[in-house]
RODO-2510 file (C-alpha; in nm, 4 decimals, decimal comma):
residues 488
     n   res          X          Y          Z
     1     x     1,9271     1,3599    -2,1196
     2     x     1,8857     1,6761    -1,9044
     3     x     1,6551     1,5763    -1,5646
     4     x     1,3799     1,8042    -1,7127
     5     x     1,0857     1,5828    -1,8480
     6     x     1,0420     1,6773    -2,2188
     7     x     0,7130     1,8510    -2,2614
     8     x     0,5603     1,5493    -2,5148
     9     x     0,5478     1,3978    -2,2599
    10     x     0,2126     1,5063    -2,0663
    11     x     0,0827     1,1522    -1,9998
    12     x     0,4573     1,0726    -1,7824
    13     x     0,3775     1,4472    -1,6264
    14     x     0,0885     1,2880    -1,4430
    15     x     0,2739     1,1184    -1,2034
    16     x     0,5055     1,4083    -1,1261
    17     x     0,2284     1,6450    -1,0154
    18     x     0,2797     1,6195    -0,7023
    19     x     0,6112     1,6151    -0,4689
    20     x     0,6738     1,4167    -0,1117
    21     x     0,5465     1,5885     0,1655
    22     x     0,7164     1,6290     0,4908
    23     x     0,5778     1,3821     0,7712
    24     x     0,3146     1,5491     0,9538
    25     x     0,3756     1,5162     1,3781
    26     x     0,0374     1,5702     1,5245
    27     x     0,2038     1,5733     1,8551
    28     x     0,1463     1,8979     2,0789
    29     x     0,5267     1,9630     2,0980
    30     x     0,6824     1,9763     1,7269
    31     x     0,6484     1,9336     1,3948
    32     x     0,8762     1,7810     1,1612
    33     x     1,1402     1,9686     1,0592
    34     x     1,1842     1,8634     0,7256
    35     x     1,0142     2,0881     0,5189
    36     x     1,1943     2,0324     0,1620
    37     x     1,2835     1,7594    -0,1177
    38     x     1,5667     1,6319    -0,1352
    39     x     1,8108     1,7634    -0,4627
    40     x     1,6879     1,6397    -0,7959
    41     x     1,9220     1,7952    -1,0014
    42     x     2,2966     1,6584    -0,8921
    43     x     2,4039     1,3785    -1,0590
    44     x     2,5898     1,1742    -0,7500
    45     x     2,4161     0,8647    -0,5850
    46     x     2,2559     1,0266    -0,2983
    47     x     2,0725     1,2522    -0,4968
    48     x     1,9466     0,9801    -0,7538
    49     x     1,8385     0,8130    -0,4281
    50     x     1,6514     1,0989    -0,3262
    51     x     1,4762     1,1537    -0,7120
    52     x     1,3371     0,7721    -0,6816
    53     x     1,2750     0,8701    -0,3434
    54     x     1,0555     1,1783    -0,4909
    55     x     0,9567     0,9922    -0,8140
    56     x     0,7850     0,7168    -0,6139
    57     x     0,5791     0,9386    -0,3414
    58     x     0,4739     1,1732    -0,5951
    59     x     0,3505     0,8834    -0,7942
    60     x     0,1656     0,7061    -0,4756
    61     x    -0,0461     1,0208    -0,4798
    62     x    -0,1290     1,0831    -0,7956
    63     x    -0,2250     0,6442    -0,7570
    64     x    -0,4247     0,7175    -0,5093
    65     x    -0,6433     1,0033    -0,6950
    66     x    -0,6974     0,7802    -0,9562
    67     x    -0,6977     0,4204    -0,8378
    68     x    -0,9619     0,2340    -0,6747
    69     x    -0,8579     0,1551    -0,3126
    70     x    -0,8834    -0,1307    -0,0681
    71     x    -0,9325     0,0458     0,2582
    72     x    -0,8863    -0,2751     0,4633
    73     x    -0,6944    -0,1918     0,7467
    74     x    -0,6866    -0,5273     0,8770
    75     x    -0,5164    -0,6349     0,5335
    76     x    -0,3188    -0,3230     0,5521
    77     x    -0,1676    -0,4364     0,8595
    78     x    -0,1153    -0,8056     0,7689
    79     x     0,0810    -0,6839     0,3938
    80     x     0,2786    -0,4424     0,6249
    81     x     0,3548    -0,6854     0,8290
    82     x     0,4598    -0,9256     0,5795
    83     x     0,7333    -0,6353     0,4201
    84     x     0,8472    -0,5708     0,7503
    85     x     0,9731    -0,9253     0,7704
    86     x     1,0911    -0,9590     0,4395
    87     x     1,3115    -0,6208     0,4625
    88     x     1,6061    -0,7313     0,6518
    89     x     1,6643    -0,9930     0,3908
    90     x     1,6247    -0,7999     0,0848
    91     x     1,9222    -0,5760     0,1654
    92     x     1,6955    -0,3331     0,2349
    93     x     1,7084    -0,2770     0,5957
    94     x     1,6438     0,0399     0,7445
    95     x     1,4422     0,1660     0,4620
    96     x     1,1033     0,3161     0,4838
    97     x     0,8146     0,1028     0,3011
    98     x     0,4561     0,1944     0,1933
    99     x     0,1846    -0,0262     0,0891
   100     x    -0,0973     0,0447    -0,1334
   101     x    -0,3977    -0,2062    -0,1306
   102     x    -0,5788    -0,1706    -0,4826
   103     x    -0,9544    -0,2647    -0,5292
   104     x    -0,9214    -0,4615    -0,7930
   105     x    -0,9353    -0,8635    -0,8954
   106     x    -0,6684    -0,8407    -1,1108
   107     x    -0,3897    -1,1144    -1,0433
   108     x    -0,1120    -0,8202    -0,9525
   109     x     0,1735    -0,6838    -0,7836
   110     x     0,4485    -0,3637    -0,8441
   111     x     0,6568    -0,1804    -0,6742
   112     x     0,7658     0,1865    -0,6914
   113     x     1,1006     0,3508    -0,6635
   114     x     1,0769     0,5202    -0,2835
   115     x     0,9945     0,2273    -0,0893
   116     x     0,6291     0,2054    -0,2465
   117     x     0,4775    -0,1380    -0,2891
   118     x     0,1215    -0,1955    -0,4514
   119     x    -0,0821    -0,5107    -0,3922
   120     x    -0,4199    -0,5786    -0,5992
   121     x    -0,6640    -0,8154    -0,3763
   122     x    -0,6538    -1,0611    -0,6885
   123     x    -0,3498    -1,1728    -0,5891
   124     x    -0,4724    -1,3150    -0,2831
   125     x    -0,7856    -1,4476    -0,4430
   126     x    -0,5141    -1,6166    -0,6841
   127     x    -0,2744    -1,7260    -0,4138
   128     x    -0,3949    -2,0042    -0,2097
   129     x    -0,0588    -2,0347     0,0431
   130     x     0,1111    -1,7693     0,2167
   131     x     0,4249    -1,8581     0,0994
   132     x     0,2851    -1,7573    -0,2668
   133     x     0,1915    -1,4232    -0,1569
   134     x     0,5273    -1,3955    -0,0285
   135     x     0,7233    -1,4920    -0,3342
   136     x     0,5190    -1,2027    -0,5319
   137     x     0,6325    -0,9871    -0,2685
   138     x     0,9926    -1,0801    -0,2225
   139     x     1,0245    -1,0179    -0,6207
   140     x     0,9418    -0,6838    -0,5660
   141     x     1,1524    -0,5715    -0,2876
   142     x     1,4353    -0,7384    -0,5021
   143     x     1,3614    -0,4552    -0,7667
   144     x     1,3547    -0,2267    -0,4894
   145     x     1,7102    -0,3015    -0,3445
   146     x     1,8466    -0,3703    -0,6606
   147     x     1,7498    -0,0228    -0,7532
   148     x     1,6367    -0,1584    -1,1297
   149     x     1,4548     0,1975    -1,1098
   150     x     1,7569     0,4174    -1,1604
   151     x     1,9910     0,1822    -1,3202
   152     x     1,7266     0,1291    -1,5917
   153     x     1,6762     0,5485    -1,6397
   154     x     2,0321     0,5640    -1,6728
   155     x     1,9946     0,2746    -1,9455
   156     x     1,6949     0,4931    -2,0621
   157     x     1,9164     0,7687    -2,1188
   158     x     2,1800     0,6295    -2,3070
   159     x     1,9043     0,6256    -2,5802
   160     x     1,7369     0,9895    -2,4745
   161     x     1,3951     0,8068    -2,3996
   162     x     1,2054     0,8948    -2,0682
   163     x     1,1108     0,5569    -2,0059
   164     x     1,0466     0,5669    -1,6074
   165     x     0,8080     0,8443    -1,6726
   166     x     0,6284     0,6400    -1,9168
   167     x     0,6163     0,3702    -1,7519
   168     x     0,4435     0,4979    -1,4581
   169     x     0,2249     0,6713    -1,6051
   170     x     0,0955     0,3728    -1,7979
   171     x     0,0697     0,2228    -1,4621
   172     x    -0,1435     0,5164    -1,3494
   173     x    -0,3607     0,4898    -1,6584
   174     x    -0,3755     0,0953    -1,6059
   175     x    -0,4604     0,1390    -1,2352
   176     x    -0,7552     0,4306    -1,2866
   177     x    -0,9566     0,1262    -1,5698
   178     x    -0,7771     0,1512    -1,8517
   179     x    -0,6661    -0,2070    -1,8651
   180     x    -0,4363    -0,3205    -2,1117
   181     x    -0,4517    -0,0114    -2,2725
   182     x    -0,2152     0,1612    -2,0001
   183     x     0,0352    -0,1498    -2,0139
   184     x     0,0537    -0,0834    -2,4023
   185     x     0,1561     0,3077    -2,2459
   186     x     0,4075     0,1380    -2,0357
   187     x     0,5566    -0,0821    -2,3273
   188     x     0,4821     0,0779    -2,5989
   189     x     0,6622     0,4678    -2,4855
   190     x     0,9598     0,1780    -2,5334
   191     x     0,9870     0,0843    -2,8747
   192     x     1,2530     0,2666    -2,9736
   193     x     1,4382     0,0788    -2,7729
   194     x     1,2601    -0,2383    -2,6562
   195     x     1,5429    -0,4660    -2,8277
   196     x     1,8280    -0,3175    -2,6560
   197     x     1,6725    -0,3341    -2,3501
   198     x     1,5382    -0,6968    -2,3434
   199     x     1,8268    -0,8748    -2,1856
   200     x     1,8904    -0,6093    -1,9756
   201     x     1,5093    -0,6216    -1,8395
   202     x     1,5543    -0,9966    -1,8256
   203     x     1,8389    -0,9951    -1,6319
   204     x     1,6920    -0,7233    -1,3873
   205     x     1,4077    -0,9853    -1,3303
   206     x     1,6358    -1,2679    -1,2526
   207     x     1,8216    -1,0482    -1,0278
   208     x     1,4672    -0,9948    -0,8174
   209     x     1,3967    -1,3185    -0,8251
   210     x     1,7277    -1,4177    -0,6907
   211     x     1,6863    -1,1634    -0,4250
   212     x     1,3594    -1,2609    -0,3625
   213     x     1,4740    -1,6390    -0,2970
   214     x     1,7173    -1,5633    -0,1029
   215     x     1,4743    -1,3275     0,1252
   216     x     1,2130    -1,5880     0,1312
   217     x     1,4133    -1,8664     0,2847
   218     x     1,6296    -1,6244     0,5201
   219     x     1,2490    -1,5216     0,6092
   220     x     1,1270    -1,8952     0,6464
   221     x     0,9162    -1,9303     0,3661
   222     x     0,9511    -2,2087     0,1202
   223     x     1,1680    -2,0882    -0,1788
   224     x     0,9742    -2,3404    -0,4420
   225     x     0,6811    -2,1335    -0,3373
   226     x     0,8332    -1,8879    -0,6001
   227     x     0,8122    -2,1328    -0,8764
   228     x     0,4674    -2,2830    -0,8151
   229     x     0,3539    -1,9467    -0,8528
   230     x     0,4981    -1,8989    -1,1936
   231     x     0,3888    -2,2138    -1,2881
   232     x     0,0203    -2,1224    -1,2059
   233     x     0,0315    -1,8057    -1,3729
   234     x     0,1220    -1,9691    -1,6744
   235     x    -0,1352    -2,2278    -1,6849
   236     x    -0,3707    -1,9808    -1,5829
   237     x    -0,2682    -1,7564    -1,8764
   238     x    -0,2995    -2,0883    -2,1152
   239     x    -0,6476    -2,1695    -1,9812
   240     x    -0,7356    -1,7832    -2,0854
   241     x    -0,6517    -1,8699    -2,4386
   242     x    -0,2748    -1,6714    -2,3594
   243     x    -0,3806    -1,3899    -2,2363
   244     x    -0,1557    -1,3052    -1,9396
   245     x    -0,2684    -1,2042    -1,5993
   246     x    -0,1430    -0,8637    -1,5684
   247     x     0,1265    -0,9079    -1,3371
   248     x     0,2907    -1,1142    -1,6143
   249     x     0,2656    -0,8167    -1,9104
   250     x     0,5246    -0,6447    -1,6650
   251     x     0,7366    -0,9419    -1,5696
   252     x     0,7250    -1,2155    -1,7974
   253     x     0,7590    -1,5443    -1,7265
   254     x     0,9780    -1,8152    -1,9430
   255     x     1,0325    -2,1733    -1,9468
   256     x     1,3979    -2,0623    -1,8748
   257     x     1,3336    -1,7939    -1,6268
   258     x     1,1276    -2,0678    -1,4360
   259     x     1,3916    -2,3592    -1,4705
   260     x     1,6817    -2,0777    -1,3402
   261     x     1,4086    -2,0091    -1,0417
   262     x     1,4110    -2,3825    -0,9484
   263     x     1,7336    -2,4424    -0,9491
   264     x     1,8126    -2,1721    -0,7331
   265     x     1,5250    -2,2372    -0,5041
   266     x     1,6322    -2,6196    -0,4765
   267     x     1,9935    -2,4938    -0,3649
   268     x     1,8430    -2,2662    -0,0737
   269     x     1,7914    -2,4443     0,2732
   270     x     1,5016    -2,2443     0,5380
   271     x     1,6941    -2,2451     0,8753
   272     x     1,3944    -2,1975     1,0622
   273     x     1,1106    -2,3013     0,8426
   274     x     0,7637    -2,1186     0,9431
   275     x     0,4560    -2,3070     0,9772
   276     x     0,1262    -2,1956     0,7873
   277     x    -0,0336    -1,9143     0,9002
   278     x    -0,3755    -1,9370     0,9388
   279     x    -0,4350    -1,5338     0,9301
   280     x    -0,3165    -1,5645     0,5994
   281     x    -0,6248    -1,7356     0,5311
   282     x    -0,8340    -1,5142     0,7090
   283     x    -0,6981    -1,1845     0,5101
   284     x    -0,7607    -1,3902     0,2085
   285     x    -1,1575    -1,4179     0,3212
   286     x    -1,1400    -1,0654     0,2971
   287     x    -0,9766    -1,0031    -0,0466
   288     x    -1,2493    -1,2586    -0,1568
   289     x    -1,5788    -1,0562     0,0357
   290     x    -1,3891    -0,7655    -0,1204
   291     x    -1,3844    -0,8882    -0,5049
   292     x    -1,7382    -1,0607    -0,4409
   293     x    -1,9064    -0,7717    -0,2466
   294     x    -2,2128    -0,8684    -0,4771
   295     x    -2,2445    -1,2205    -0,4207
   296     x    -2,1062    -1,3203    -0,1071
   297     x    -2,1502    -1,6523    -0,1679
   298     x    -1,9141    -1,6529    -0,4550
   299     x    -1,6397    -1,6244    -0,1730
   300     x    -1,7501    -1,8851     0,0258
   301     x    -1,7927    -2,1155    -0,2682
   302     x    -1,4627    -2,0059    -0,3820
   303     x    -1,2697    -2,0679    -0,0193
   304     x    -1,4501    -2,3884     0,0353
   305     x    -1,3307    -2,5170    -0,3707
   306     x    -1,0106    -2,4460    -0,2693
   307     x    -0,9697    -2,6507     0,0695
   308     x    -0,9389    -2,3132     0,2714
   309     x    -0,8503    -2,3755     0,6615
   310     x    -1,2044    -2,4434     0,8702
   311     x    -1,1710    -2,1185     1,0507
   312     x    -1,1056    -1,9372     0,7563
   313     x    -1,4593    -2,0699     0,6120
   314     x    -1,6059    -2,0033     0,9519
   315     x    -1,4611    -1,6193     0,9736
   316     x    -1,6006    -1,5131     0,6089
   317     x    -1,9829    -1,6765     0,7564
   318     x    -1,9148    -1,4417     1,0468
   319     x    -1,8720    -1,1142     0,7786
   320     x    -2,0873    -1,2712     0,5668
   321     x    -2,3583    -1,2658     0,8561
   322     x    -2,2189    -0,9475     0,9564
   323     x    -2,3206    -0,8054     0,6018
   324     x    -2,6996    -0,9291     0,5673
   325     x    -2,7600    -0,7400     0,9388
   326     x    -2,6837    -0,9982     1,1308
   327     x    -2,4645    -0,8577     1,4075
   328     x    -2,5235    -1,1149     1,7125
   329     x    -2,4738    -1,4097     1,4733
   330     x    -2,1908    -1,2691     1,3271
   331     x    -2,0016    -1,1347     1,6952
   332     x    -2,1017    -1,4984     1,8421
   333     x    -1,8764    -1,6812     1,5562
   334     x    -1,6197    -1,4546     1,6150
   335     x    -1,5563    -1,4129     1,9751
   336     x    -1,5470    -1,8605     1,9556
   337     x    -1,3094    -1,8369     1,6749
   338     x    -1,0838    -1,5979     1,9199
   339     x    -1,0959    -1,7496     2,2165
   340     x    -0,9849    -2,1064     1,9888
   341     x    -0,7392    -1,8931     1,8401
   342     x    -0,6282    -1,6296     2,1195
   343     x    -0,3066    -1,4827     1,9827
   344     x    -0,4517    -1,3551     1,6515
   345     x    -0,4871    -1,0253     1,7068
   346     x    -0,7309    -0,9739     1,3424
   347     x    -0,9941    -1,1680     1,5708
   348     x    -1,0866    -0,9219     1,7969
   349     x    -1,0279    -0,6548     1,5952
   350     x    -1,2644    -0,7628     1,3291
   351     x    -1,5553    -0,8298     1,5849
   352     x    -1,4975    -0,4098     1,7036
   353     x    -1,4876    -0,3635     1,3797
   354     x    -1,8094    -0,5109     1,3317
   355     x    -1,9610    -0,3714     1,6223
   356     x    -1,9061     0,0096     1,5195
   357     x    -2,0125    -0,0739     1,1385
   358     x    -2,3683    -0,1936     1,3146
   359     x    -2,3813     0,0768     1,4940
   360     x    -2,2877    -0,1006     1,8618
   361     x    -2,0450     0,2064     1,9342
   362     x    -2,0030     0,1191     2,3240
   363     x    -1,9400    -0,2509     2,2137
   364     x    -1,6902    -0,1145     1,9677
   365     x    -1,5087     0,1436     2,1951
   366     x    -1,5304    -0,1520     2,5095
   367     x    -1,3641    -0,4457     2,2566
   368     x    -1,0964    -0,1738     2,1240
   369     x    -1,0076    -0,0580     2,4405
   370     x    -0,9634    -0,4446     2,5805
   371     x    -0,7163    -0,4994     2,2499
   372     x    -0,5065    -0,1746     2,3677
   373     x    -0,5052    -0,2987     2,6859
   374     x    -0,3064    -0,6211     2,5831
   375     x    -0,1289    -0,4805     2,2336
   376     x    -0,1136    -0,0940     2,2757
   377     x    -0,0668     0,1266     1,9221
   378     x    -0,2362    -0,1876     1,7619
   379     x    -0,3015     0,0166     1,4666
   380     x    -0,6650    -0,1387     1,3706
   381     x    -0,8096    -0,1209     1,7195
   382     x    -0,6881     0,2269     1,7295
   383     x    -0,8619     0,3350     1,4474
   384     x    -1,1689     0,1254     1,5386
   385     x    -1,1490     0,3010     1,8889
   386     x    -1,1153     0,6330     1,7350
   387     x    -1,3633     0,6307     1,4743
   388     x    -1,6052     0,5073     1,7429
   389     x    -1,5546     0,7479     1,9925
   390     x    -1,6597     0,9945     1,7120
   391     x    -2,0179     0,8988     1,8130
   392     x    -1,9401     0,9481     2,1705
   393     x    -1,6750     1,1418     2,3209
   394     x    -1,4839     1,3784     2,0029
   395     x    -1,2865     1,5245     2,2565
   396     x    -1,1009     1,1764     2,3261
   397     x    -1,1433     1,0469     1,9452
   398     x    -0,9583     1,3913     1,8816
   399     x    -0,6703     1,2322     2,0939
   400     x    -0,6455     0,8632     1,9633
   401     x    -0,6756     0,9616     1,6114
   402     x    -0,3579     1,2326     1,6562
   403     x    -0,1736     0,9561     1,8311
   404     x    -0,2536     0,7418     1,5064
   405     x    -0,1500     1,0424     1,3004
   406     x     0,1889     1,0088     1,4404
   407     x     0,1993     0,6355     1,3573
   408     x     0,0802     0,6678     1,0196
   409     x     0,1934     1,0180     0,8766
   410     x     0,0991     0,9094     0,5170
   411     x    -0,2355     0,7284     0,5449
   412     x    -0,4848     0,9390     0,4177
   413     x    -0,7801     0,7404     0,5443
   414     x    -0,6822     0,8738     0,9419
   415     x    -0,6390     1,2138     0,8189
   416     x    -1,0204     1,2362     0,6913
   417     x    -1,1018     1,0618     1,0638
   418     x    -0,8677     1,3110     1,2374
   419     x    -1,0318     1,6019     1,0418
   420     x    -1,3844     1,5188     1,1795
   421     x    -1,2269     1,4922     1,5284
   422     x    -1,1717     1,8453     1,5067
   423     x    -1,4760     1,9726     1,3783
   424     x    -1,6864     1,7642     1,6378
   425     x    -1,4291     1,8912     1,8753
   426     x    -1,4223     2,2445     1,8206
   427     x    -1,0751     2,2232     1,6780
   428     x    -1,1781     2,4137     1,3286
   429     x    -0,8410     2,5498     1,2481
   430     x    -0,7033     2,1688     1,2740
   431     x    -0,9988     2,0593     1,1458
   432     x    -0,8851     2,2318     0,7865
   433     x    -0,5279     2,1503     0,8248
   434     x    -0,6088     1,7805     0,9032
   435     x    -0,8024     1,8030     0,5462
   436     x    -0,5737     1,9611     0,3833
   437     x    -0,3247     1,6685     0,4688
   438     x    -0,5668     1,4610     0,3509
   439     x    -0,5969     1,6126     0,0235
   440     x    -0,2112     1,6123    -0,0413
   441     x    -0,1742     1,2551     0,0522
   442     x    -0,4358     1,2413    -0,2389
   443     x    -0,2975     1,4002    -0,4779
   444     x    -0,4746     1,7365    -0,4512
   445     x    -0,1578     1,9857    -0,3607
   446     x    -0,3676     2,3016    -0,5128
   447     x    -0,6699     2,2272    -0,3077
   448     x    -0,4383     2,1371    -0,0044
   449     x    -0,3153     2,4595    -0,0339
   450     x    -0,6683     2,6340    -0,0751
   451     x    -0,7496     2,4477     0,2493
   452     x    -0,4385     2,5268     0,4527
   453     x    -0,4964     2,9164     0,3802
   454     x    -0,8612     2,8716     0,5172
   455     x    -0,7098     2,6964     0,8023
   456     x    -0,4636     2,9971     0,8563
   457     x    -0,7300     3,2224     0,8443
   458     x    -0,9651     3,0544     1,1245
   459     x    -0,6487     2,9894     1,3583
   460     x    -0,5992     3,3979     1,3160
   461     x    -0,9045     3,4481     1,3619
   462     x    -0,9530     3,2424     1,6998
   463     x    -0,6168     3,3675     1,8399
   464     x    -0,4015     3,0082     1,8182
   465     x    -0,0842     3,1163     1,8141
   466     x     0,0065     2,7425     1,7714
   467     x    -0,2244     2,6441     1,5498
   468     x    -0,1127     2,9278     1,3460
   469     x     0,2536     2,8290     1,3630
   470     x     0,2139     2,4828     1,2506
   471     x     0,0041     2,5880     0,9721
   472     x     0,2054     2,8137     0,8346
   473     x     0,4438     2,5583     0,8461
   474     x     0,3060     2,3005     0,6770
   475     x     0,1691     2,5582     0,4125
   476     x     0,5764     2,6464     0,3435
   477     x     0,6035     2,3057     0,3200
   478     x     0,3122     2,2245     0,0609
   479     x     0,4023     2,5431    -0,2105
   480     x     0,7666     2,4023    -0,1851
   481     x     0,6888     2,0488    -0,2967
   482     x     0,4416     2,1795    -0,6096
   483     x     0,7505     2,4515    -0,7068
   484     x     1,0188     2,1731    -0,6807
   485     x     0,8269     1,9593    -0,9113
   486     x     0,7203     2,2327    -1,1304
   487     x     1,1124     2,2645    -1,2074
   488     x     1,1888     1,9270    -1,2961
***
């Protein structure tokens, strides 16, 4: 089958819109230089390697535009985290991950080809250890490094059925409401094939689960952690009369799939077993606030049911206070939970956090700047400090929120930040460009474009030769990645 998607296939076209962007340096000396995609068209492994590469980013963006997102960056950081440690034992080290938090309290998981890994906050809701989390997790890098992505298109192709391209974009359909519905795109664009493909799908989910053991234990984390998971899943899907949470309509679960998991798990030893981490907990307060915004209480009823940790019940009365007005109440519980629990770093951060969302910006720039202080380019506390200083000093929030721009090329949430730096700064042509990176990282290339030419125009007319450089730049950049997808 020619790389070309066949025109029927407008609903797989979705998640091809849009084509990876070059990383954005917001640093005063350079940009990037990479201003292209890699080759889609060559048939050799690097190039497939650079079409999942492409595949996956231009999906993430197109997800973003039409999923509901989590914008926790205190969960952010902890997930991150969490990948970062499971990497080197996934054979995937070296690669470049990114993690998408979805708003949602639907039990599931998925990853992306190009490093992209998607984590609902029903999972944590549903997973009361760590170590459960992590098997989810570890499956899903074992897809990635097992590159089930392009060895299953080549599979595809031997039948002339797009079935990556349907399959995401019944994940994009399934990710912007449409339930069920969107997993019947996913599965059903497969019929024509489904039987010759079964064992082969099977086998490419025991191969991620084997990975995913293996990863776990190297990592510290209980193997059997893997299987307790399953085997909750399934009851849960019994006690819903059989209807599966959605991470199982993707990857089924058997009685044999989950016997072949135990052994395995029973014949991997943890060298250096890792205790229970009590921030787990704590994140999982906040997946719970986040999926019971309504009723707070549901949370704590539901943490408290469930034997959560005592400072994990004490943190979510902190937010919960925090959330009915209650600012002192809420800053006195947490500053005593930090100085019990001194090297978690979420502690602090969530009291500035707190601070700047009642309004306390001095408390909120003084508590960021004492995190720096002891953990510089923490990336929370930055954007805490920077969205703070905002209120008080754009010149300097200009300046922290560039410096995050560097760390985190592809979060749109610090573009929109960086682009009111400017503006309150007097920065207007960066102002524009800032937005217009915004609106590409959510999957928006036309208007990114629209704003970039506006953002030419003002550096012109101001006389910033640099500003003018780097926009021009970046606008090369942008109308390459919508022609290179255009022709594939």
């Amino acid at each position: 089958m020619p790389r070309r998607l066949a025109p029927r296939l407008a609903a797989g076209a979705l998640c091809l819109a849009l084509a990876l962007p070059a990383t954005a340096q917001w640093t005063d000396s350079r940009w990037s230089s990479d201003a292209g995609l890699p080759s889609l068209t060559s048939a050799d492994s690097q190039a497939a390697s650079g079409e999942e590469f492409a595949l996956g980013r231009a999906w993430l963006r197109q997800f973003r535009a039409r999923a509901p997102q989590w914008q926790d960056p205190l969960a952010q950081a902890y997930v991150e985290s969490l990948v970062a440690r499971l990497l080197p034992h996934s054979g995937m080290g070296g690669s470049t991950t990114l993690v998408a938090l979805v708003d949602s309290r639907q039990l599931n998981a998925f990853a992306v080809p190009g490093g992209v890994v998607g984590v609902n906050a029903g999972l944590f809701a549903f997973a009361e250890e760590e170590a459960a989390l992590v098997s989810v997790l570890a499956h899903e890098l074992g897809h990635l490094s097992q590159r089930h992505y392009a060895r299953g298109k080549a599979r595809a192709e031997q039948t002339q059925v797009p079935a990556m391209a349907a399959m995401l974009a019944g994940m994009l359909i399934a990710a912007a409401g449409g339930g069920d519905a969107g997993i019947g795109v996913a599965m059903g664009s497969q019929a024509a094939f489904i039987q010759d493909q079964l064992a082969y799908s099977r086998r490419f989910e025991q191969e991620a689960d084997r990975i995913g053991l293996q990863a776990m234990a190297q990592a510290g984390y209980d193997p059997e952690a893997m299987v307790r998971m399953f085997r909750a899943m399934q009851r849960m899907a019994s006690l819903q009369g059989g209807n599966p949470p959605e991470f199982l309509l993707t990857h089924p679960v058997t009685e044999s799939r989950i016997s072949d998991t135990q052994d395995r798990a029973g014949q991997l030893a943890v060298s250096r077993p890792r205790d229970e981490d009590i921030q787990y907990h704590l994140i999982r307060a906040r997946a719970l606030l986040a999926i019971h915004a309504r009723d707070p209480q549901q949370a704590a009823t539901r943490l408290r049911q469930d034997g959560a940790p005592e400072p994990a019940r004490r943190y979510l009365e902190a937010l919960i206070a925090a959330g009915r007005g209650d600012t002192d109440t809420a800053l006195r519980r947490l500053d005593g939970l930090a100085r019990e629990l001194p090297d978690l770093a979420l502690l602090p951060a969530s009291a500035a956090m707190v601070a700047f969302e009642a309004g306390r910006y001095d408390d909120a720039i003084a508590r960021s700047r004492r995190q720096l202080r002891l953990m510089p380019g923490h990336v929370p506390a930055s954007r805490v400090l920077g969205e703070a200083l905002l209120q008080r000093d754009p010149d300097e929030a200009w300046r922290v929120l560039r410096e995050l721009a560097d760390q985190r090329p592809e979060d749109p949430q610090v573009f929109t930040l960086l682009a009111e730096a400017a503006g309150r700064s007097g920065r207007e042509a960066w102002g524009h460009l800032a937005r217009a990176e915004q609106m590409q990282l959510t999957g928006r290339i036309s208007e990114a474009i629209r704003q970039i030419d506006v953002a030419k125009q003002v550096a012109q007319r101001e006389g910033d030769s640099a500003a003018s450089a780097r926009i021009e730049q970046r606008r090369e950049a942008f109308i390459g990645y919508r022609e290179t997808l255009e022709k594939f």
